[in-house]
C-alpha angles and dihedrals in degrees: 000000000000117000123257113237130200152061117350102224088212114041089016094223109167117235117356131135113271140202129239102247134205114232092197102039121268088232095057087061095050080056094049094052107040121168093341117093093223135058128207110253128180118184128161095004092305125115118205147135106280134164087189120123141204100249133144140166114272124113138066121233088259095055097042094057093042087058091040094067091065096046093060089043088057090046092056080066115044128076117276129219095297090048101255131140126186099195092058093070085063095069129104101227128200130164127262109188129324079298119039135047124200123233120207117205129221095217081210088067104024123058104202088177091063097046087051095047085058104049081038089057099035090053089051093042086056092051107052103045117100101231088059129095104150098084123055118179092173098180097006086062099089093022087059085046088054094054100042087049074055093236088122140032122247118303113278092204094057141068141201129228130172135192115191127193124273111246092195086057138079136245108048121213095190089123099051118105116185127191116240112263133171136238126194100226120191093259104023147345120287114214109186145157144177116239123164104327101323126092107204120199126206123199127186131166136103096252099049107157124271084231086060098045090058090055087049108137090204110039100046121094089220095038120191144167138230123255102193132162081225086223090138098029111126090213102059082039088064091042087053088050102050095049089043078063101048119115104219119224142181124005095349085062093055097042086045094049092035 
């Protein structure tokens, strides 16, 4: 196969040969799929079995593997394909309200660097793909592609903030994978997406609200994170209804009418 030339987005190299890189991580998709051949894909309002995945050219070798290490990281993690998850038994849980419970982190065990760098990488990756529409950074782009080249700190007008999957409720959505997409909020923009059991959250603007900030993964002293059913999560609702929507095609609707 002949080589693909051109600008690396991240480190910005002329000229020099790139991947084709994932913008939802290649492992996420082994833990989609399990032991089945087939995942679950719905684009442009069609569900179907598909193996195809959201990938581009954009990165150099060099890139690709820098980002790499913190995915793995991140996988070490999530839930895998039965829906367990080891680092979730290292967490101090309490409970919130009759829904959610908080988890408190030991930063010893837990590299919440590393889990920001990710959702960080996979919301600019989104954005910058041609295929994409759905996020939008305007002005963060090049200041997240400045932290994740590691030339800058984390955003200071951002902040982090992750839902993970309930082990004690049912059902589980650690086989869900959901592409990044933005909401205009009334303070600031929401970038968000689903990956093996966690929903991370990403908020930027120069007005986010002092109530978020306070959830911030990343700015708090204790940091935790949410375990949640995501029964009442608006996000999950607008996932249900869009696959409720959805019209089924191909081998899923004769296996759904057989």
């Amino acid at each position: 196969m002949a080589a693909h030339i051109g600008n690396c987005k991240l480190c910005l190299t002329k000229e020099i040969e790139l991947r084709n890189s994932h913008i939802i991580p290649k492992w996420s998709y082994r833990q989609v799929r399990g032991d089945s051949k087939d995942i679950v894909r719905l684009s442009k309002n069609v569900l179907k079995y598909s193996d195809q995945q959201l990938k581009e050219y954009l990165l150099c070798e060099n890139c690709e593997q820098k980002i790499g290490v913190w995915e793995n990281y991140v996988k070490s993690i999530s839930f895998d394909a039965e829906g367990q998850s080891q680092a979730i038994n290292l967490l101090k849980i309490e409970q919130l309200n009759n829904i959610d419970k908080l988890a408190h982190i030991d930063k010893s065990l837990w590299d919440r660097d590393r889990i920001a760098y990710f959702a960080a990488s996979v919301v600019w990756r989104a954005s910058i793909i041609s295929r994409s529409g759905s996020v939008s950074l305007g002005s963060y782009k090049e200041e997240l592609r400045k932290y994740l080249d590691k030339k800058a700190k984390f955003p200071q007008e951002a902040s982090l903030l992750l839902y993970c999957q309930d082990p004690d409720h049912k059902p589980s959505y650690h086989q869900l994978i959901t592409s990044p997409v933005t909401d205009k909020l009334d303070k600031c923009h929401l970038h968000q997406f689903f990956c093996a059991g966690f929903l991370y959250k990403l908020f930027i603007g120069k007005t986010i609200s002092d109530e978020i900030k306070k959830l911030c993964l990343i700015l708090r002293e204790d940091p935790f994170i949410i375990l949640t059913s995501f029964h009442h999560d608006p996000t999950m609702d607008r996932v249900k209804k869009t696959l409720g929507a959805a019209e089924i095609r191909g081998r899923l609707a004769e296996r759904k009418y057989s």
